[in-house]
C-alpha positions, 0 to 999 in steps of 0.5 A: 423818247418820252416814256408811256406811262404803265396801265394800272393794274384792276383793283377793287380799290377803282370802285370806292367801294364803302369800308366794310365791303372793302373789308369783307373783300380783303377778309376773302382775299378778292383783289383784282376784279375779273373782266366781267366784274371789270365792266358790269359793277361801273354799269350797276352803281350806275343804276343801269339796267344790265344784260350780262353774257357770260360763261360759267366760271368767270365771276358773275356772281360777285359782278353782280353782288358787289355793286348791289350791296354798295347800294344798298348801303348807300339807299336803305329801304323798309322791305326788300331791297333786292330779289335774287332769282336763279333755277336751281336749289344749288345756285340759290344756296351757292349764291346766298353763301357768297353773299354772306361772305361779302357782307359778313361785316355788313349790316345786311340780312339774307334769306334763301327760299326754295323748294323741297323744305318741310313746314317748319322751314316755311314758317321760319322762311315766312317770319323772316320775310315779314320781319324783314330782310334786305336780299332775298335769293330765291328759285322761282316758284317758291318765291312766287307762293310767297308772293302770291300769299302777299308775304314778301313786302317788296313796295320798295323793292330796288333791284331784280336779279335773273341769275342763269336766265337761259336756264330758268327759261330751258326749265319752263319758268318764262310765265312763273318769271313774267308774274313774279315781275307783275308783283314788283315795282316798275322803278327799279334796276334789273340785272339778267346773266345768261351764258348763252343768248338765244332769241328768247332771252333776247325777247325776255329782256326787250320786256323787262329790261329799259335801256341796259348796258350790255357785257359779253365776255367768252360768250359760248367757249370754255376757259382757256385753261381747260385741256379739252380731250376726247376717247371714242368709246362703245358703251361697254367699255365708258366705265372701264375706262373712266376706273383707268383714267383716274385709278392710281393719279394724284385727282382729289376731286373728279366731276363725272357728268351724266344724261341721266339718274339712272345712269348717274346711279349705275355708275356710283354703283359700279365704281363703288364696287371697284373700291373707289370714293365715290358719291352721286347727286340726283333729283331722288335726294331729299335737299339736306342730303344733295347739301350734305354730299356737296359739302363732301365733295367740296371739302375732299371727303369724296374723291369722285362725284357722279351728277346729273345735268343740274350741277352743269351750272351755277355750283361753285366748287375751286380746283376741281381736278377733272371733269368727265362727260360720260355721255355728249351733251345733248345741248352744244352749250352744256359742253361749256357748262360742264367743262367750265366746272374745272379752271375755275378762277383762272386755274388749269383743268382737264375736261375729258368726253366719252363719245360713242359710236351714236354721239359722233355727229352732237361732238362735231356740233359742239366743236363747230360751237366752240371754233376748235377741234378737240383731240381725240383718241382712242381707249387703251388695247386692252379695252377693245376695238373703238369707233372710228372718228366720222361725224356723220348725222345719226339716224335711228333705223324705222320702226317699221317697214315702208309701205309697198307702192300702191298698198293703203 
């Protein structure tokens, strides 16, 4: 019998990448593409217009930066070459810091711009742009003030990048996107990522994207390295058993989710006070100090960190030992988002929800999402009786009588 020849394993190597690329890739220590980095790169050195449909942790990032920087070399151009836009101050810097990474022996300059900084940091963010700079990553209203200013020279610009466009849209920035994209050169390649595809990402892309080579990977279910389980709880006993579920274990890192910054604060608040390291993110810190805590959290200085939705996406944190939704989510799809902060880069991780006797019914949505049943469980004796599992369809009670027939 004649033998069948083994398939190659991916590598990098495949895309002939330029030198200093390959360097900067071997320098991070990348050697195997993952399955979206696998398809999309080929469709943008290509010079394809994309739509890429993946969940969080699966290499979106690089998927993208990659093929664009080796165009970049290959195509140089007076101004901006690339526009890099995503919602958030977090997925901006995050993205600019990967970027660096690649091109660390590259010839090639970077600015991030977004909101929240004070005048000096505009000036220095204006004279940057006028001088000139090859990729700019940037949140949407802030690079459009500087558009509208006729600051960034983007005549020749080569390629736009959406980036969590499902967020940007969730977050009211559709029209801010559309005049952004008024500014800009029609001959050009445009890359949009999204984890989910609901029909208005479908609509923005049938107007801004010609012909595009479509990816979808995992679309909508959380890694398959993540153990997913659930405790149904009543309120009063979440903290407690969030104090138990991590007091005494070997977790170096654990990601809290909550609906809300008030919520967020009470429960920093009161795990502090249970002797526990332990820091919180909201919209109520200034910028340096939302940076300042992640750096924190990534480099293990604190143990516990509390966040609202804004870091369910696009914060790339390695290894984070557990991620616990507090509160259901109130979008099926910010399940997967949040889970998705642990398994990161093909690891293992532990996803626990807490779900209260009003949240039975959003958790069984959140399975149906998924196409699986996540096993539940109850709190410890010691904390009391819990709801039972039974996925009803909540209704609030009226907020006022019904009229007696015949009254007016």
């Amino acid at each position: 019998m004649e033998d069948i020849p083994a398939t190659p394993e991916p590598s990098f190597k495949q895309f002939n990448f330029h030198p200093l690329i390959a360097e900067g890739l071997d320098a991070i220590g990348f050697e195997k593409p993952t399955p979206i980095q696998a398809e999309i790169i080929p469709l943008i050195l290509e010079g394809r217009d994309v739509i890429g449909c993946a969940q969080t942790g699966t290499g979106k990032t690089a998927a993208y930066l990659l093929p664009v920087l080796q165009r970049i070399m290959e195509n140089p151009v007076e101004g901006i070459n690339a526009i890099i836009i995503a919602p958030t101050r977090e997925l901006a810097l995050q993205i600019a810091q990967q970027l660096e990474g690649f091109s660390y022996f590259m010839d090639i300059s970077s600015l991030p711009i977004y909101g929240g900084t004070d005048g000096i940091e505009w000036e220095q963010q204006k004279r940057a742009l006028i001088s000139g700079v090859d990729v700019v990553v940037a949140t949407p209203g802030k690079l459009l003030s500087f558009l509208n200013m006729d600051i960034a020279p983007v005549a020749n610009l080569q390629h736009l990048v959406l980036d969590e466009a499902d967020r940007m849209l969730d977050m009211g920035f559709f029209d801010d996107i559309m005049r952004i994209i008024s500014y800009l050169p029609e001959k050009r390649s445009t890359l949009l990522f999204s984890a989910t595809m609901p029909p208005r990402i479908r609509e923005l892309s049938k107007r801004i994207l010609k012909n595009p080579g479509e990816v979808n990977i995992a679309i909508s279910k959380p890694a398959e390295g993540i153990l997913q389980m659930a405790y149904l709880v009543y309120d009063n006993q979440k903290i407690l058993l969030l104090a138990s579920l991590i007091k005494g274990r070997d977790l170096p890192s654990v990601l809290v989710f909550a609906s809300t910054k008030l919520k967020v604060k009470s429960i920093a608040r009161e795990l502090k006070a249970k002797g526990f390291n332990v820091a919180d993110i909201h919209s109520d810190l200034e910028q340096a100090e939302r940076e300042k805590v992640l750096l924190q959290f990534r480099n293990r200085q604190i143990q516990i960190l509390v966040a609202t939705d804004v870091l369910s996406r696009g914060i790339d944190i390695e290894n984070i030992s557990l991620v616990i939704n507090f509160d259901v989510p109130h979008d099926a799809e910010d399940y997967v988002h949040r889970s998705g902060r642990t398994a990161r880069a093909e690891q293992t991780g532990i996803a626990i929800t807490f779900i209260n006797e009003e949240e039975l019914y959003q958790f069984s949505r959140i399975e149906k999402l998924i196409e699986m049943e996540v096993r539940k469980q109850k709190p410890p004796a010691e904390l009391g009786s819990a709801p039972d599992y039974n996925p009803r369809p909540f209704r609030s009670k009226p907020s006022r009588k019904p009229m007696r027939k015949g009254r007016r």
